[in-house]
C-alpha positions in Angstrom: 124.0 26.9 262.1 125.4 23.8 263.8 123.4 21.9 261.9 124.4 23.0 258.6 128.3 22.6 259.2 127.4 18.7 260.2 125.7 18.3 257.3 128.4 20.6 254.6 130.8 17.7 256.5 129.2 14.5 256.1 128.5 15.9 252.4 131.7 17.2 251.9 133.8 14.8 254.6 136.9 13.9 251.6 137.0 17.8 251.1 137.0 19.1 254.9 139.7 16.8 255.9 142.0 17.7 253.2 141.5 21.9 254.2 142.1 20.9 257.1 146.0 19.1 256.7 146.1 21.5 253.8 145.8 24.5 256.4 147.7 22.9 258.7 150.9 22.5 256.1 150.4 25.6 255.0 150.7 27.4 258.6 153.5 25.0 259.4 155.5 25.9 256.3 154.9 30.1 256.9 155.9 29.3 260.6 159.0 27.7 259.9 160.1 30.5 256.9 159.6 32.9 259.3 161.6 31.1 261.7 164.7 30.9 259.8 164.9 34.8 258.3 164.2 35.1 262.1 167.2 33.3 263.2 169.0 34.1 260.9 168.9 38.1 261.2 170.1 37.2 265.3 173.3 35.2 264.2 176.7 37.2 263.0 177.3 36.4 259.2 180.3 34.6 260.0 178.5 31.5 262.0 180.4 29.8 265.1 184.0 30.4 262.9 184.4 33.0 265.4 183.5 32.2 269.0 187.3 31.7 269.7 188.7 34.7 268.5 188.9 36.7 271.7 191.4 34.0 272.6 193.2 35.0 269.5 193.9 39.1 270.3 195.8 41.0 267.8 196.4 43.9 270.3 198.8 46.3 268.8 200.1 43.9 265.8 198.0 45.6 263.4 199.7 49.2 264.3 203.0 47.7 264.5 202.3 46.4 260.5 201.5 49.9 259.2 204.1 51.0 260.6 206.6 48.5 259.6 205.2 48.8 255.9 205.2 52.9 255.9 209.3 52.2 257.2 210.3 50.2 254.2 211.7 51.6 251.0 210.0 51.7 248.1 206.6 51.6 250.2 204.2 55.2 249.1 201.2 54.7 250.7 199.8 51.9 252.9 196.3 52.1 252.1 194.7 49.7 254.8 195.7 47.4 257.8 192.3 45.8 259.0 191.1 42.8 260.2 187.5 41.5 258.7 186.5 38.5 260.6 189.9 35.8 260.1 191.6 37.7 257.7 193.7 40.8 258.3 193.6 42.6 255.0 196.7 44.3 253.8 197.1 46.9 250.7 200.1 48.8 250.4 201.0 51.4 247.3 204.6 50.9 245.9 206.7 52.7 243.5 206.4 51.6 239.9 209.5 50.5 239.3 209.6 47.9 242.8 210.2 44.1 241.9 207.8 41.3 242.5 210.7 39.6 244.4 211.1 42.8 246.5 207.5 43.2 247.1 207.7 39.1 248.5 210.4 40.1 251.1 208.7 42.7 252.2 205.6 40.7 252.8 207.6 37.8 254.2 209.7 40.1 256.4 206.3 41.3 258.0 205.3 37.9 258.6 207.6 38.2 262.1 205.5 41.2 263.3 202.8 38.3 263.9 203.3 36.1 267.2 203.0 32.5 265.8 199.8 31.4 267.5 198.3 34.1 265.6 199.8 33.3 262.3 198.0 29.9 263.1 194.7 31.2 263.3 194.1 34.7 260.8 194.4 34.3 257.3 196.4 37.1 255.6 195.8 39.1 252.6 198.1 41.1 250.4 197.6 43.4 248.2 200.4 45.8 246.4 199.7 48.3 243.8 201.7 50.3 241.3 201.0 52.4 239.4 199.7 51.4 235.5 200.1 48.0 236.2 197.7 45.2 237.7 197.8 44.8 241.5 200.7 42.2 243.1 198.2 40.1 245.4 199.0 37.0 247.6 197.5 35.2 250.5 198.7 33.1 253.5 196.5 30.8 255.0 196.2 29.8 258.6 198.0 26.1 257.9 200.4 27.7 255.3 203.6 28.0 256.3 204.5 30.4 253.6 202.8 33.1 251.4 201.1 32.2 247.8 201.4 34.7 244.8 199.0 35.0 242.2 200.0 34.7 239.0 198.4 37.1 237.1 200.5 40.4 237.7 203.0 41.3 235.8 206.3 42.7 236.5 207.6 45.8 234.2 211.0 44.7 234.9 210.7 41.3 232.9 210.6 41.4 228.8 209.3 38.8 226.5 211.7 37.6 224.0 210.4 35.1 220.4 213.2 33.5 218.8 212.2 32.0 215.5 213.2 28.8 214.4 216.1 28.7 211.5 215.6 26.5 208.5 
């Protein structure tokens, strides 16, 4: 038996040592997939973003928001307070006929239920909805000073007017 592996190698010597690195890549490559999925299902989704967040408690701020939106007027429903990694999330139901501006001093007025170090590390999103019309939704990043609107919603206070051009 011995004998006939020498001789299948010095017959075959190209083709034996190419199985052999070619065995040898392909156990290296399975090892090292298997590795990563490995890791990878012992790490939290959100990386090393959070490993200072304990220094960063919220305590009883997230309370003290529902309760300061389910105060204001105009407010129906707050829908959901949480906090999802760096962001607390923030949807809040208001009457139809509420203004955007109104809806922005709310939002900013809350602002002061957040101590500042935390204001400089969560991320904050908003998100107001009335009914028929698309949602009011704006965000405040950790380095923003102030709160960003987004565009797209309209407000059922504001009319359109075309003038046409005389000749």
């Amino acid at each position: 038996m011995l004998k006939g592996i020498r001789k299948f190698y010095k017959n075959n010597r190209i083709y034996c040592i190419l199985m052999i690195i070619s065995m040898f890549c392909i156990i290296l490559m399975g090892s090292s997939v298997i590795f990563y999925f490995v890791n990878q299902s012992r790490t939290s989704p959100y990386g090393n973003r959070l490993d200072d967040i304990a220094n960063h408690d919220l305590g009883t701020t997230l309370d003290d928001l529902k309760q300061f939106y389910s105060e204001q007027t105009g407010v129906l429903n707050v829908k959901d307070v949480r906090l999802q990694g760096k962001t607390i999330y923030i949807s809040v139901e208001v009457e139809e006929n509420m203004k955007n501006e109104e809806i922005q001093n709310i939002a900013t007025s809350s602002l002061a239920k957040i101590s500042d170090d935390n204001k400089n590390y969560y991320s904050l999103q908003f998100i107001f909805t009335r009914n028929n019309l698309n949602a009011y939704s704006g965000s405040k990043g950790p380095n923003s000073p102030t709160i960003t609107w987004a565009k797209f919603s309209y407000d059922n206070e504001t009319t359109t007017t075309t003038t046409t051009a005389k000749k």
